[in-house]
C-alpha positions in Angstrom: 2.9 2.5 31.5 2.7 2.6 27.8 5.9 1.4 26.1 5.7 5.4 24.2 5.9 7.2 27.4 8.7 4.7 28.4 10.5 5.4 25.2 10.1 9.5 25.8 11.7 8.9 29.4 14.4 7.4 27.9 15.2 9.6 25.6 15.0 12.1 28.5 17.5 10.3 30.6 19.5 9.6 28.0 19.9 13.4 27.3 19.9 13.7 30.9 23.5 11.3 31.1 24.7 12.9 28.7 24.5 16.3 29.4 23.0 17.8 26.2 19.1 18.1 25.5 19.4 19.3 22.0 16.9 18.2 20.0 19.2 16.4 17.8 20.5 14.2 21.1 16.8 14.1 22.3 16.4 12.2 18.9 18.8 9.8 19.1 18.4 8.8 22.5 14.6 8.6 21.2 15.9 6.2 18.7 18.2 4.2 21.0 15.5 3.9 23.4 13.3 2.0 21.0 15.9 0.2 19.6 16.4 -1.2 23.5 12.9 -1.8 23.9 12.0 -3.0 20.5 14.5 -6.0 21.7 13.4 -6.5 25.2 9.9 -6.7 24.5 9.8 -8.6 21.3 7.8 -11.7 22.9 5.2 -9.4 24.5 1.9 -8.0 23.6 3.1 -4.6 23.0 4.4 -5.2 19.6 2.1 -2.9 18.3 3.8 0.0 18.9 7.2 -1.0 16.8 5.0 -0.9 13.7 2.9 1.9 15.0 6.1 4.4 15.2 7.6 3.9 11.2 4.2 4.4 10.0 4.0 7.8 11.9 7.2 8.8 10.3 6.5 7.9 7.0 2.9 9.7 7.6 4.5 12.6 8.5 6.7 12.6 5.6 4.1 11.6 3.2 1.9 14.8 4.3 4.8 17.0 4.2 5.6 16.2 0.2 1.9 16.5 0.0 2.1 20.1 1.4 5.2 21.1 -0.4 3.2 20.1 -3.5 0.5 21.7 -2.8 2.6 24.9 -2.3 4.4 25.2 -5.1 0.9 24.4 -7.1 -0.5 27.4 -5.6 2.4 29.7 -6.2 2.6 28.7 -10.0 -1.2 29.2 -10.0 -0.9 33.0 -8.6 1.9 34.0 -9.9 0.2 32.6 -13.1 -1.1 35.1 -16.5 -4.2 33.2 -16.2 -5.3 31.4 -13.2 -6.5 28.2 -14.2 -8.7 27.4 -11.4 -11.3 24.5 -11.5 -13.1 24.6 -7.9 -15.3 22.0 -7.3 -17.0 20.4 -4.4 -15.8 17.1 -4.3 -18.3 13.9 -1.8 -15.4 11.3 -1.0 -17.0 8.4 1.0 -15.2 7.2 4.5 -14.4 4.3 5.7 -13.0 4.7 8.9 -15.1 4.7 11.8 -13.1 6.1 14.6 -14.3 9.7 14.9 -10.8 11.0 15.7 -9.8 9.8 12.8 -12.2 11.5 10.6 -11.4 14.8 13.0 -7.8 14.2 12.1 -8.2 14.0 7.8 -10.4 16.7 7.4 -7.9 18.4 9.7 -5.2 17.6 7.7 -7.3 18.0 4.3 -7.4 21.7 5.5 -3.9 22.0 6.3 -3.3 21.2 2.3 -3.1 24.5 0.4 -6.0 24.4 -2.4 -8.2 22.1 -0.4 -10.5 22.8 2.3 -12.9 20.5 4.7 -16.5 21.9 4.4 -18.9 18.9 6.3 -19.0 15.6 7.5 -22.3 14.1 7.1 -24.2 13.1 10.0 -23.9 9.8 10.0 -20.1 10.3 9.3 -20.0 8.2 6.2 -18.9 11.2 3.6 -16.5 13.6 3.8 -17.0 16.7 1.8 -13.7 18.8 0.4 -13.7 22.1 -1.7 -10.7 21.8 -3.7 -9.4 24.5 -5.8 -8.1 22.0 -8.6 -10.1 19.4 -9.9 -9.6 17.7 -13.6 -11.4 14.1 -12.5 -13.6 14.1 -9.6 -13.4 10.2 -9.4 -9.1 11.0 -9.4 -9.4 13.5 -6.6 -11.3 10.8 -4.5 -8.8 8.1 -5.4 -6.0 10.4 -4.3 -7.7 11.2 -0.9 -9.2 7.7 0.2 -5.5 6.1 -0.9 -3.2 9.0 0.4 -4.7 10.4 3.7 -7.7 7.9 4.6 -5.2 4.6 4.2 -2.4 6.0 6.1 -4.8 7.9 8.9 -6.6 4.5 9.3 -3.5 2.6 10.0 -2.3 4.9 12.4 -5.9 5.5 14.0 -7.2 2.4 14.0 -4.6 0.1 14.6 
């Protein structure tokens, strides 16, 4: 059983004891349950998972600044006299290898207001974006390959 699925039964039964499956309650016991099994299995091979579960969360928050960002960018850019677009068409190169992976950033690269997945070439080495804003190409890629690629790579391939 994998030591995830063992943590989310936990959490249940925890809930379950206590009488309340709020999701606030389903959280904590979520978070007791790995602090339990964090310390019972800290000489076995399934230590990948403690480091797995913080860089999720700080993923998630990560991509939720990036949205907010990317939202407010948009609503000053509307709401704007003069829209000062500067679309573009932007080749960033991948590293990654794991095709979920590469499913997962131009998913997520899609999700980001202003920018919008087009292709993935077909031997999966390129990535190509349409953003809405673009002042440096060479910026843009940075911002990609060090924001999303890094942190979906660590999660993905890990």
């Amino acid at each position: 059983m994998s030591v995830f699925l063992l943590n989310v039964l936990l959490a249940i039964a925890w809930s379950a004891l206590t009488g309340d499956f709020s999701p606030l309650n389903l959280g904590f016991g979520f978070v007791l349950a790995y602090g339990v099994l964090w310390l019972l299995t800290r000489k076995s091979s399934s230590r990948s998972y403690f480091l797995q579960i913080p860089r999720v969360i700080e993923f998630v928050f990560f991509f939720a600044w990036d949205v907010f960002k990317a939202n407010v960018r948009m609503a000053i850019t509307i709401l704007s006299p003069q829209m000062r677009l500067r679309p573009a068409v932007v080749m960033v190169p991948l590293d990654m290898k794991n095709e979920i992976g590469i499913i997962l950033l131009s998913n997520l690269i899609t999700l980001t207001p202003g920018t919008l997945s087009l292709d993935i070439s077909s031997d999966r080495k390129a990535l190509f974006i349409h953003t809405l804003w673009v002042e440096d190409e060479e910026k843009f890629r940075a911002e990609i390959k060090s924001g999303y690629e890094r942190r979906v790579k660590e999660i993905i391939e890990a």
